[in-house]
C-alpha positions as CSV (number, residue, x, y, z in Angstrom):
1,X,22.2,-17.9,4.2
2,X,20.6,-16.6,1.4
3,X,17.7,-17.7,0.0
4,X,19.2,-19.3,-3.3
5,X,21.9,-21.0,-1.2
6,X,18.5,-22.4,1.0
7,X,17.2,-23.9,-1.9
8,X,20.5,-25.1,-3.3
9,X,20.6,-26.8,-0.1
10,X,17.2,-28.3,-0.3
11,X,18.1,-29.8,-3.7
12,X,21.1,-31.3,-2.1
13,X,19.3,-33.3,0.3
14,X,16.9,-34.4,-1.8
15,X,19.2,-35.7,-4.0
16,X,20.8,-37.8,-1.0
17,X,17.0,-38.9,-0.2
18,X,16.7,-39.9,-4.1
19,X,20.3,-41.8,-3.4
20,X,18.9,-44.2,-0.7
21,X,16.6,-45.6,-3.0
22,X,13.6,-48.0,-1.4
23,X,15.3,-47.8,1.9
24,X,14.4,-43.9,2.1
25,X,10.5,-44.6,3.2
26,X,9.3,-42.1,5.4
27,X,5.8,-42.4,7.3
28,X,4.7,-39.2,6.6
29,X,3.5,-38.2,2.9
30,X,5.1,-34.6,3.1
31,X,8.6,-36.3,3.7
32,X,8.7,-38.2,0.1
33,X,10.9,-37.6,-2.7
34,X,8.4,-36.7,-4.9
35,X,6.7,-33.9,-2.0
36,X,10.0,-33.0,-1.8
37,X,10.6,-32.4,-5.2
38,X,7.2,-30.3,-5.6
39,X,8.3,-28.1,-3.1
40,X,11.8,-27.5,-4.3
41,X,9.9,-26.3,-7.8
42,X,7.9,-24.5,-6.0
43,X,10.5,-22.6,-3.7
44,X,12.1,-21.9,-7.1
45,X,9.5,-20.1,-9.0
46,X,8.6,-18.3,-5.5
47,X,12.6,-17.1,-5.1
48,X,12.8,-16.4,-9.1
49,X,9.3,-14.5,-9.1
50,X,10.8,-12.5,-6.4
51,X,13.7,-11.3,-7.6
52,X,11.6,-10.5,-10.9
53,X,9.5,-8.7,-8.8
54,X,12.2,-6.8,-6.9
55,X,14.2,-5.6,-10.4
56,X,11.0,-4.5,-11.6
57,X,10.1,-2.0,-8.5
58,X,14.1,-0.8,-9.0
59,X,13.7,0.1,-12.5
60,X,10.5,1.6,-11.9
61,X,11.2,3.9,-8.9
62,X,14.7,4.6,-11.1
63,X,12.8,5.9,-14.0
64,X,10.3,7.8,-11.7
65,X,13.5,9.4,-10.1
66,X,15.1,10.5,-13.1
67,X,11.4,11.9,-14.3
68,X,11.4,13.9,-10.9
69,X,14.8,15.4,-11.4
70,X,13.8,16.5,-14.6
71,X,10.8,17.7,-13.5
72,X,12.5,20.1,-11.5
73,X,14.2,21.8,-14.5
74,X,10.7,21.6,-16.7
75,X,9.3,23.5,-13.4
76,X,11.6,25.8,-13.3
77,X,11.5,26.7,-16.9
78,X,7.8,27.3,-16.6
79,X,8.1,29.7,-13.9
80,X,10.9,31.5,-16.3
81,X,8.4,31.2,-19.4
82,X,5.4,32.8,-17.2
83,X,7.2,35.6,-16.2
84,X,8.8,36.7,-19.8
85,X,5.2,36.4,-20.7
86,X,3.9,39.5,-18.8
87,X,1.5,37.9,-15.9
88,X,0.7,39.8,-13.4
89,X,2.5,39.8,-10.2
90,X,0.0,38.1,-8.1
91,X,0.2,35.1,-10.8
92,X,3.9,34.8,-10.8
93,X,3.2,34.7,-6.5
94,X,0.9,32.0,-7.1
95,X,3.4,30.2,-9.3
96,X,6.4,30.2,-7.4
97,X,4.7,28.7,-3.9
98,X,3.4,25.9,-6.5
99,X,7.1,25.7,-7.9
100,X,8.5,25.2,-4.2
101,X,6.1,22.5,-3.4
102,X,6.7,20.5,-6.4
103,X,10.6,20.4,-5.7
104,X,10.5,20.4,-2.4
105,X,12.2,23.6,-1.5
106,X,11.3,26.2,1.5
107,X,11.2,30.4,0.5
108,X,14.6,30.9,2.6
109,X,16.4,28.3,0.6
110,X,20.1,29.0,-0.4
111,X,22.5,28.0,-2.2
112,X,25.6,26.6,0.1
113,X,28.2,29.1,1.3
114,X,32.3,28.5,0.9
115,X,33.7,26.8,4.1
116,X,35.5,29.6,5.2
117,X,32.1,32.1,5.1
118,X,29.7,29.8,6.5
119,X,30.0,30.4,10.0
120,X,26.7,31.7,11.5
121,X,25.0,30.9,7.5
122,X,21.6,29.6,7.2
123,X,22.0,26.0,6.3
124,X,20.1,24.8,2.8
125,X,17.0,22.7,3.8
126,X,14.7,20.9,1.6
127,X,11.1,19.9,2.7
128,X,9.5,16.6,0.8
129,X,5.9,18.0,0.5
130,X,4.5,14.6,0.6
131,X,6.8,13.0,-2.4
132,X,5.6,12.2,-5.5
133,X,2.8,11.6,-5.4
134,X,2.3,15.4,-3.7
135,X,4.3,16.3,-6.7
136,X,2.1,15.1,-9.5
137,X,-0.9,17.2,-7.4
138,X,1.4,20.5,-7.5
139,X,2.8,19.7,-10.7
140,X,-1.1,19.3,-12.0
141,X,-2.2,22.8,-10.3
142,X,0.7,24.7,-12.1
143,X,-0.3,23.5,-15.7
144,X,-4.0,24.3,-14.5
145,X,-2.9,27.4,-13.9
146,X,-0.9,28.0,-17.1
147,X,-3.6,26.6,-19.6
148,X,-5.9,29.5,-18.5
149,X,-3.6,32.0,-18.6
150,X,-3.9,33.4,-21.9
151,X,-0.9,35.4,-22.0
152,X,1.6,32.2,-21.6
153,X,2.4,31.2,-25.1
154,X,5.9,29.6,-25.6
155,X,7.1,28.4,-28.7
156,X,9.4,25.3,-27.0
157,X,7.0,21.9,-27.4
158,X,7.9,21.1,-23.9
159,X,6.9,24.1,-22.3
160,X,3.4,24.4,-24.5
161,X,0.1,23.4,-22.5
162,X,0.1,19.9,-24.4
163,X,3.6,19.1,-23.5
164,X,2.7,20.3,-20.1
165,X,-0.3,17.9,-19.7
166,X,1.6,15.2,-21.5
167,X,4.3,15.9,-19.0
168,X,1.8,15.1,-16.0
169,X,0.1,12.2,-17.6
170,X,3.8,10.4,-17.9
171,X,4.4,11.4,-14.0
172,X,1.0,9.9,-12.9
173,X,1.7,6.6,-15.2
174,X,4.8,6.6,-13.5
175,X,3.4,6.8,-9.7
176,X,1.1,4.1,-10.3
177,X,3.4,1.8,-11.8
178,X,5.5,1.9,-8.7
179,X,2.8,1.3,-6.7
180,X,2.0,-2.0,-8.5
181,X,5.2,-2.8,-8.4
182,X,5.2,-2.2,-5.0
183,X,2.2,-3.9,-4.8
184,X,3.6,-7.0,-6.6
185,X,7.2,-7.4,-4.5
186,X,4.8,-7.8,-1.3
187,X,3.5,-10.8,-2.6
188,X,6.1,-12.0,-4.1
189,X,8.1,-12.1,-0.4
190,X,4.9,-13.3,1.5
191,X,4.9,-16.6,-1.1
192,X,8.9,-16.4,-0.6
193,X,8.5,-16.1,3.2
194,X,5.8,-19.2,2.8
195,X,7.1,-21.7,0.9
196,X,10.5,-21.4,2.3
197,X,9.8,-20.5,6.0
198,X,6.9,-19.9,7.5
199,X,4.4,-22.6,7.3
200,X,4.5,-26.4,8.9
201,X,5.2,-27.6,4.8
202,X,7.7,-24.9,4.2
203,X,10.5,-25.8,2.8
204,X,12.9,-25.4,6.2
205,X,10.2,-27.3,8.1
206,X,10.5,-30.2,5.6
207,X,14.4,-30.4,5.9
208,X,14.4,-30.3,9.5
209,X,12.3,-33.5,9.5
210,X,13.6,-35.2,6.6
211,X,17.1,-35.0,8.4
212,X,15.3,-36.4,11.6
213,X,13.9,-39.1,9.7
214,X,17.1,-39.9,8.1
215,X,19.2,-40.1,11.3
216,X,16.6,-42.1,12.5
């Protein structure tokens, strides 16, 4: 069952407790209606808090996706913008390995090869390089790189220095707002796991002895 459906069925027996009236007088506090209703509201706020808490870490580590992907294509134009700029050789080295580590692709990468030529091709891989958060640190060394190259002056906003650094700063918010989120859908299923679960005034060990009591 889910958890909404374990709560739904919480409220139910309480309301069959509330039904019996005076002759529904259990010995132990935890067992009366009004316990009972306390931790019904509280298992609702902890299930609502975390599906709050669950949407929130989607949409963030969504947005940080999409940010990525276009990262790649900001990267790559970059490397294009460097090297109609003049650099020296040795620069546009240097720029490339930092271009592979920030999208996660090996020197011998290829694109794929029709069916019918691809026995005995090299098969496309793609390394990670830590993830984001590896990234950012790439991402930050390439537009290092850029600002003190003198010769790298593009006209398009996005691929100027500030756009650049503006660029990063968005990436870095981004990582750190998924890790609160992260951070915040944790706790949100330990109080979940609590109030329904795992402690003796949990919401399932309060059923179990309510029922006890009541067939008693």
């Amino acid at each position: 069952m889910s958890h909404v459906k374990n709560v739904a069925a919480f409220e139910k027996l309480l309301g069959y407790c509330s039904g019996y009236g005076g002759s529904y007088n259990p010995g132990l506090s935890n067992l009366t209606v009004s316990i009972m209703s306390d931790l019904l509201e509280k298992a609702r706020q902890a299930v609502q808090q975390a599906n709050a808490s669950k949407t929130d870490l989607n949409n963030g580590t969504n947005e940080r996706e999409i940010f990525h992907d276009n990262l790649r294509r900001l990267a790559s134009g970059i490397i294009y913008a460097l090297a109609a700029s003049g650099v020296s050789e040795q620069t546009m080295k240097d720029a490339r390995v930092l271009f592979r580590q920030i999208t996660g692709r090996k020197l011998n990468d290829r694109e794929p090869i029709p069916s019918d030529k691809a026995k005995g091709a090299t098969v496309k891989k793609t390394v990670s390089q830590g993830g984001y958060i590896n990234a950012a640190g790439q991402f930050a060394k390439l537009v290092e790189m850029i600002t003190d190259e003198p010769r790298y002056r593009p006209n398009e906003p996005h691929l100027q220095v500030e756009g650049l650094w503006a660029s990063l700063e968005r990436m870095n918010g981004l990582n750190t707002e998924v890790a609160n989120h992260q951070i915040a859908w944790s706790n949100a299923r330990v109080r979940l796991n609590n109030e329904l679960y795992e402690n003796g005034t949990s919401l399932y060990a309060t059923a179990r002895l309510v029922r006890r009591y009541v067939r008693s």
